[in-house]
C-alpha positions in Angstrom: 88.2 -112.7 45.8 89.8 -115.7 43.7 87.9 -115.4 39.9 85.0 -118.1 39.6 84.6 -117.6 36.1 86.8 -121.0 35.4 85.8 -122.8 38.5 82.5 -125.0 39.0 79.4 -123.8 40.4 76.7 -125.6 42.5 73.4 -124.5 43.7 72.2 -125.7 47.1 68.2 -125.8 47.8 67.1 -126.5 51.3 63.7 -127.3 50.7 62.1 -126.7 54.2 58.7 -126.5 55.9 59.4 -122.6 57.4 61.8 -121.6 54.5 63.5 -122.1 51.4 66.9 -121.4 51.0 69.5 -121.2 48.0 72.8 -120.9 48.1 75.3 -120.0 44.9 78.5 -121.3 45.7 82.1 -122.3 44.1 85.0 -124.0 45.4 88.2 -122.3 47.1 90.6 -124.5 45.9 93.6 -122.8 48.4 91.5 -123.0 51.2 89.7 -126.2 50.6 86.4 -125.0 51.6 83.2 -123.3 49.4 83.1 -119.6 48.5 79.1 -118.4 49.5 78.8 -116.4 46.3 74.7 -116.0 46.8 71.9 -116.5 49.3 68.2 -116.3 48.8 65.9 -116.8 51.4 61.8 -117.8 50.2 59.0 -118.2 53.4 57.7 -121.6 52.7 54.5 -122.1 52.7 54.1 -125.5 50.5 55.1 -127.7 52.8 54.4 -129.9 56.1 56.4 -131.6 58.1 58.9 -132.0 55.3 55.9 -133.0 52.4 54.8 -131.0 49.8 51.1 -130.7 50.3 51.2 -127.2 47.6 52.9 -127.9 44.3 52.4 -124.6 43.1 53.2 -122.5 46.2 56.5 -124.5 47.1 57.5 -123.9 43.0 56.9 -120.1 43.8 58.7 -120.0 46.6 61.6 -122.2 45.2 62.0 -119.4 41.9 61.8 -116.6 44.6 64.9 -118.2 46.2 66.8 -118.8 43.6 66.2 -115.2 41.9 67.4 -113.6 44.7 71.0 -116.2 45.2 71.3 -115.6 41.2 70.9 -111.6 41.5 73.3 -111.6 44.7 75.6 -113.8 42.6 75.7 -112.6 39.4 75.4 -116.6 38.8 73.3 -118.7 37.2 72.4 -122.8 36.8 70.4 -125.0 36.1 71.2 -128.1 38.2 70.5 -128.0 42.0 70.7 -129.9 44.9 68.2 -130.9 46.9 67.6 -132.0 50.2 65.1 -133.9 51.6 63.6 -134.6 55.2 60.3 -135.3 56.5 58.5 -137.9 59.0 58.2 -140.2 55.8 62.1 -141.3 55.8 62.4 -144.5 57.5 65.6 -146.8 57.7 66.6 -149.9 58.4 69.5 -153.0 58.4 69.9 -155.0 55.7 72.7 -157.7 54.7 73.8 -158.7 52.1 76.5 -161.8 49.9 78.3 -162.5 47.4 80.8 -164.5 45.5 83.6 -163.0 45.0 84.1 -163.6 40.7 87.8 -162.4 39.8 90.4 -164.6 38.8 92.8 -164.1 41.8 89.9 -163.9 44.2 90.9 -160.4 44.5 88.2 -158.2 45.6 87.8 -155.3 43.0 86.0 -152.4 42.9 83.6 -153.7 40.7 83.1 -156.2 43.2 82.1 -153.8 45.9 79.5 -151.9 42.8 78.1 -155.5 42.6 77.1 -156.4 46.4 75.5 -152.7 47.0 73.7 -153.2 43.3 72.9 -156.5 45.2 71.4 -154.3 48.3 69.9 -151.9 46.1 67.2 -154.8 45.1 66.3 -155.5 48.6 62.5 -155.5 48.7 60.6 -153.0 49.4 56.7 -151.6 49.4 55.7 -149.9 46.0 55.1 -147.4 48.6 58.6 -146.5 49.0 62.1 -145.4 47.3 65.6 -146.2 48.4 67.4 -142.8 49.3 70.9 -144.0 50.3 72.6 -146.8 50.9 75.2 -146.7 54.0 78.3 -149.6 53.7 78.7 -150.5 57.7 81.3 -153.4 57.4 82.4 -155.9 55.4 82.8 -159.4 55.9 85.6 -161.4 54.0 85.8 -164.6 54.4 84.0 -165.0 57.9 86.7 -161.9 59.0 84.1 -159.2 60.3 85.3 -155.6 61.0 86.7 -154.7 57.3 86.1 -150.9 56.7 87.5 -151.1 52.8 87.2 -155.0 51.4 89.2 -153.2 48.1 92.8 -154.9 47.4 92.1 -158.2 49.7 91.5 -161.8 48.6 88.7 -163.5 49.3 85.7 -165.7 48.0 82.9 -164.7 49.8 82.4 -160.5 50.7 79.7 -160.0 53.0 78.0 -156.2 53.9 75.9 -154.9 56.9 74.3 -152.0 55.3 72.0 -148.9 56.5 69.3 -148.3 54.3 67.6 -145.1 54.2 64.1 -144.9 52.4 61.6 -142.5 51.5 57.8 -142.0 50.4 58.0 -142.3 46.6 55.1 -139.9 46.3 56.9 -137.6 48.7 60.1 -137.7 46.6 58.4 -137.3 43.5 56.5 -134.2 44.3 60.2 -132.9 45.4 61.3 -133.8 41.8 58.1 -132.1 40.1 58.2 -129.1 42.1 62.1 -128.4 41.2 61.3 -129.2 37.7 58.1 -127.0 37.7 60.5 -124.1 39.1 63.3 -124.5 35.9 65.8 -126.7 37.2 67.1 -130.2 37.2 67.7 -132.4 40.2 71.4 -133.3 40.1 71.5 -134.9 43.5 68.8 -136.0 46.3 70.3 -135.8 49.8 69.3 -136.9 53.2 68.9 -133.3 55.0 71.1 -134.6 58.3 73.3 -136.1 56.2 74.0 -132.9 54.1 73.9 -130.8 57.5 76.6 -133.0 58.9 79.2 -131.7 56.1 78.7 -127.9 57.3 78.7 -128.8 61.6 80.4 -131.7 61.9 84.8 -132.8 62.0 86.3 -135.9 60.7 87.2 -136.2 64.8 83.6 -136.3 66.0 82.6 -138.6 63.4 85.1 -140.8 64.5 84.6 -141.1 67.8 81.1 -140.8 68.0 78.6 -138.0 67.5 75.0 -137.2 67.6 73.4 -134.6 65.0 70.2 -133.3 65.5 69.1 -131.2 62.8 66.0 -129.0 64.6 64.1 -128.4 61.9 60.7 -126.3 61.3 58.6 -129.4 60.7 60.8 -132.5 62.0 63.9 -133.1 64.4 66.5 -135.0 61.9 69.1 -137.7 63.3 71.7 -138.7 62.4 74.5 -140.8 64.2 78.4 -141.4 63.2 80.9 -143.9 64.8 84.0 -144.5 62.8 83.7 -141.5 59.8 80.2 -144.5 59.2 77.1 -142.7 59.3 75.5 -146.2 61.5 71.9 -144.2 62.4 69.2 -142.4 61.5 65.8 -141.3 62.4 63.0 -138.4 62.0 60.8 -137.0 64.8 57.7 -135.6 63.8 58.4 -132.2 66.0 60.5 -129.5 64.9 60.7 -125.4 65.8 57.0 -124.7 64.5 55.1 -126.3 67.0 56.6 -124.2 69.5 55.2 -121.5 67.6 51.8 -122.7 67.3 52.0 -123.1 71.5 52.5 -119.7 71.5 49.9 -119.0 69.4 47.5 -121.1 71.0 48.1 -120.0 74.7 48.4 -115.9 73.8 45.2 -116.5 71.3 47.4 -114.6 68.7 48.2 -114.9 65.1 50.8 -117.3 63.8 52.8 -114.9 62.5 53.1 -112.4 65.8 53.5 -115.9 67.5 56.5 -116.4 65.5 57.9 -112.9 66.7 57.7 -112.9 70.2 59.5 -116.5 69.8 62.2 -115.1 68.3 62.7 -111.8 69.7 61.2 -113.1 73.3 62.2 -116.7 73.3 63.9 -118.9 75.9 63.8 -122.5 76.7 65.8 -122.7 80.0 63.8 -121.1 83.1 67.0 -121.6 85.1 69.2 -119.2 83.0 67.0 -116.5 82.8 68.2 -113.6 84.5 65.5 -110.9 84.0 61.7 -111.5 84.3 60.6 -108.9 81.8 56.6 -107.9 81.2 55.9 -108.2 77.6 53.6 -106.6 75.9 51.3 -108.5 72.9 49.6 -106.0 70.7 45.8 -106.9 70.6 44.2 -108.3 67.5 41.8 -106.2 65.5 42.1 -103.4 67.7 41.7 -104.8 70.8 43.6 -103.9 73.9 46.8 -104.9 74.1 48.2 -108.2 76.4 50.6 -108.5 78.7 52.5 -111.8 79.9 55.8 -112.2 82.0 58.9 -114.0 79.9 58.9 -116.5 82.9 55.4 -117.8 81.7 57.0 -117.6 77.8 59.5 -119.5 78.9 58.1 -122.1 80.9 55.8 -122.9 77.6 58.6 -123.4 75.2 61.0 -125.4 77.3 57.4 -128.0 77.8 57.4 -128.3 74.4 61.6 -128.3 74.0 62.0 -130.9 76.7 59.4 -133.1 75.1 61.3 -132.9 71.7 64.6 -133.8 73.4 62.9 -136.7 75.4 61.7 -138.2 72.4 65.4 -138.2 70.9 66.7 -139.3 73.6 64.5 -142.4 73.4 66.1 -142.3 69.7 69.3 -142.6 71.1 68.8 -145.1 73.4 66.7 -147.3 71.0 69.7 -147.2 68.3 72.1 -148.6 70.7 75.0 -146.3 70.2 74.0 -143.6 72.8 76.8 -144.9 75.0 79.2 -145.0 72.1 79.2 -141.2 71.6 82.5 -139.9 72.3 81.8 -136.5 71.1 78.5 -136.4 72.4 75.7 -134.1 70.7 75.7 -131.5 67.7 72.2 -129.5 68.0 72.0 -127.6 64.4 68.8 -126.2 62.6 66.6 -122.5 63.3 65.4 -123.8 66.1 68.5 -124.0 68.0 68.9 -120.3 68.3 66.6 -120.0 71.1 68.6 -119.4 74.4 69.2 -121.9 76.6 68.5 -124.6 74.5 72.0 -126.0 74.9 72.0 -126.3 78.4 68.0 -127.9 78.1 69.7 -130.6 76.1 72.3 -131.4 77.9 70.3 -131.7 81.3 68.3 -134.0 79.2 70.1 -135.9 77.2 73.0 -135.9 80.1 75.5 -135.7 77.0 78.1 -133.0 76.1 76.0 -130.5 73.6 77.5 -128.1 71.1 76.1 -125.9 69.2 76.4 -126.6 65.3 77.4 -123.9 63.0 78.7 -124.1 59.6 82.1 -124.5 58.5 84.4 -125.0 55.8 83.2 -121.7 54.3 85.9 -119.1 52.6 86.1 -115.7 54.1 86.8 -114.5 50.3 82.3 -114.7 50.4 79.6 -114.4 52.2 80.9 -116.2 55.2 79.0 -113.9 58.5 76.2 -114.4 56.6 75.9 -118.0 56.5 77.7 -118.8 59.7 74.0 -119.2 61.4 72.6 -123.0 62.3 70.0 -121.9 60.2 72.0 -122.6 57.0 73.7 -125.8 58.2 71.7 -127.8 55.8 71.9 -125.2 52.6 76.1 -125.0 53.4 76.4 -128.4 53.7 74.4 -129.3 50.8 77.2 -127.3 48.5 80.0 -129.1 50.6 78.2 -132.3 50.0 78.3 -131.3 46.0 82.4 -130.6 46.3 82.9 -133.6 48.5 85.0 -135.2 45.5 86.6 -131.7 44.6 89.6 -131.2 47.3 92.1 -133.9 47.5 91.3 -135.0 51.1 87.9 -135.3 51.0 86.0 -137.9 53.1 84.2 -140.1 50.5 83.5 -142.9 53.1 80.1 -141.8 54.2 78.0 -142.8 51.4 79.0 -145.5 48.9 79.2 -144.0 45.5 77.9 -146.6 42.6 78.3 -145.1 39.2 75.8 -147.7 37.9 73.4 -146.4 39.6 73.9 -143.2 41.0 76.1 -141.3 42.8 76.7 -141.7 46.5 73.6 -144.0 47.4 71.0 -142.9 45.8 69.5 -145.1 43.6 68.0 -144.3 40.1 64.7 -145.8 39.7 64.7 -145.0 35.7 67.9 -146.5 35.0 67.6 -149.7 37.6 63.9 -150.5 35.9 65.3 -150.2 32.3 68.4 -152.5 33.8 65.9 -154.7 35.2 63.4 -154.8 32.1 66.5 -155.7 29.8 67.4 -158.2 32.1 64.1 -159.4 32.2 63.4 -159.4 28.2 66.7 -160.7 27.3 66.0 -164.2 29.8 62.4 -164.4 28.0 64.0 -164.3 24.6 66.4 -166.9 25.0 63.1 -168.6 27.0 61.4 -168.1 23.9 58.7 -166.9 26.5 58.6 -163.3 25.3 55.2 -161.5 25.0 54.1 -160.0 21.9 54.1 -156.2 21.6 50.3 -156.1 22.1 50.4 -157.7 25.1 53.2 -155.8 26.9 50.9 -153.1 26.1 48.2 -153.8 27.2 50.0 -155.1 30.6 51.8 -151.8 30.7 48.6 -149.8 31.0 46.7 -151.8 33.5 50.0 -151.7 35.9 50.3 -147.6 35.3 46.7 -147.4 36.4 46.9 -149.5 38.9 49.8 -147.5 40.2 48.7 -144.2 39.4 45.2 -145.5 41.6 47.1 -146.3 44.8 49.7 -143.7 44.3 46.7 -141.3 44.7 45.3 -143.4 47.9 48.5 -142.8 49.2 49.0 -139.0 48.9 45.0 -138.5 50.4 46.3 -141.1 53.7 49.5 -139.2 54.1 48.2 -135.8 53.8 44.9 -136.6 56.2 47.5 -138.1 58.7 49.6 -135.1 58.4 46.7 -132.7 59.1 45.4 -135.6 61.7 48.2 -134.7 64.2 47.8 -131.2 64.8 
């Protein structure tokens, strides 16, 4: 294995509603892929639906991961990154224009940083963060269509962008619990976006592809035309409701319910071959149960077909579904149950493959990672190399050093941008409050905040809990 005591490290932490899982890994600079140099792998039991409702259980199980990557490893750091998912992440259109300022009306790269600084001001509820920012097109001059504006003249540069946002409380209570656990928050990524740099080719992106990340709380999406991410979306339904269906109709526990679905499990009553008796051990002593996997089946392809119908009405309502080439990547636990490929594609009546990792270097832990259950973890690390190797795709996510890296916006540093801005126009105003008052202002606006940030996290968590 090539040494990785001069090279880089990066820490990976899927942050999940059924697990947690870390990955140590480094780059493999031949190869141009990741070397998987540790795995750890935490039951999650802190979190819904992709929100942390348990601080102090999801920081428990975040250290437990972790230990276990570092003592496989030998590797330790400090800095993670993070993804994020959850019924909470909403997106939307937004355009924006500008002037182009340059002496030879030559659009610059610090002419692009301006108009998505521009876009990162859009407004917003108090409610809410901006994750990402996704570049669409540009518009020069009236001249639609322009993938990279850099290098052409022009006086006006228009953008359609994709904006991605997320419940502040939601991503704050991300923040706290990785902090709680001992480590710093170097990036905050969109969970289909990370999984989409393990599963998915520059090809497929570029012709038109469909990712959908099955999750144990949600059903991620994300869709790519032209190496552009142009759409995404969340459904609240992921893997564990199949579970609690199972559950529910054997009148077993949640955990033996989890069992049977993985060692019993199909979602396709057409491809199954052998109508086996299975046997449920009875609770408490009890006499034991007996159901046919036919019956099994038939209850989680219900609950399968109704997750694919509902992003299949995704599709159609982002208005590419006929504009994927490629068809559909399925990645994500849940994807592991058999037949669920062929379920898919008789509903979705689009090609289906099955997404499993890639890029990885057969110098580490490559079998052991080559699972749809780590597309999110691998592609997390990838995500955190994207600049690393020469030929790396960059085009996804618009990187702004201003703010932050690759989209994501820094509140801290755009509200001290925006409170210089703000004190510097009242000063030449001569409009600028004293000290005392700014105070006093700055208290009553905290508890005002801290007030409805607590309204919020009791509505979301009692409309969580409301759905089951």
């Amino acid at each position: 294995m090539e040494s990785t005591k001069n090279l880089p490290i990066k820490l990976a932490l899927d942050i999940g509603t059924t697990k947690i899982c870390a990955i140590i890994t480094a780059p493999d600079i031949k190869n141009k892929s990741i070397q998987v140099l540790g795995i750890g792998i935490a039951e999650s039991e802190g979190l819904n639906r992709g929100v942390v409702v348990n601080i102090d259980r999801t920081v428990k199980a975040i250290k437990k991961a972790v230990e276990k990557a570092e003592q496989q490893s030998g590797l330790t750091t400090k800095k993670v990154i993070v993804g994020i998912a959850g019924d909470h992440i909403q997106s939307s259109q937004s355009h924006h224009i500008i002037s182009v300022s340059h002496p030879q009306k030559e659009i610059t790269k610090e002419e692009v940083d301006r108009l998505i600084y521009e876009a990162s001001h859009i407004p917003i509820s108090l409610e809410r963060k901006i994750l990402h920012l996704f570049p669409q097109e540009y518009i020069i001059d009236g001249q639609d269509g322009v993938i990279d504006p850099i290098g052409m003249s022009g006086v006006r540069m228009e953008a359609k962008i994709h904006v991605v946002t997320g419940m502040a409380t939601a991503i704050d209570n991300i923040y706290k619990c990785v902090q709680r656990a001992g480590f710093e928050v170097e990036d905050l990524i969109l969970e289909p976006l990370a999984s989409s740099y393990a599963v998915l080719n520059d090809d497929e992106k570029e012709v038109g592809v469909a990712l959908i990340d099955i999750g144990g709380g949600t059903t991620d999406i994300a869709i790519f035309i032209d190496n552009i991410i142009k759409h995404t979306d969340v459904i609240a339904l992921g893997g564990n409701i199949l579970t609690d269906d199972v559950r529910r109709v054997l009148n077993i526990v949640k955990s033996e319910g989890e069992r049977i679905k993985r060692e019993y499990g199909h979602c396709y009553i057409n491809n199954l071959h052998k109508d086996d008796i299975l046997q449920i051990p009875g609770i408490a002593g009890r006499s034991p149960k007996e159901i046919r996997r036919s019956d099994l089946t038939m209850v989680l392809q219900a609950r399968m077909t109704e997750i694919f119908s509902f992003v299949n009405t995704a599709l159609i309502n982002s208005g590419y579904k006929d504009k994927l080439g490629a068809g559909v990547v399925i990645t994500g636990g849940t994807t592991l149950l058999p037949g669920i490929d062929d379920l898919a594609m008789e509903i979705l009546q689009l090609p289906v493959k099955m997404g499993i990792p890639n890029k990885i270097s057969s110098q580490g832990l490559a079998p052991e990672v080559e699972n749809p259950i780590f597309a999110t973890g691998v592609g997390l690390a990838l995500y955190g190399f994207r600049n690393y190797f020469d030929d790396d795709n960059t085009t996804l996510v618009f990187t702004n050093e201003s703010t932050k890296k690759d989209g994501l916006i820094n509140d801290k540093q755009d509200s001290q941008t925006k409170e210089s801005d703000v004190q510097q126009s009242q000063i030449e105003e001569g409009t600028q409050e004293q000290p005392e008052q700014v105070k006093e202002k700055e208290a009553k606006l905290k508890k005002e905040q801290k007030e409805k940030s607590n309204k919020n996290i009791i509505k979301e968590i009692k409309k969580i809990f409301d759905q089951f």
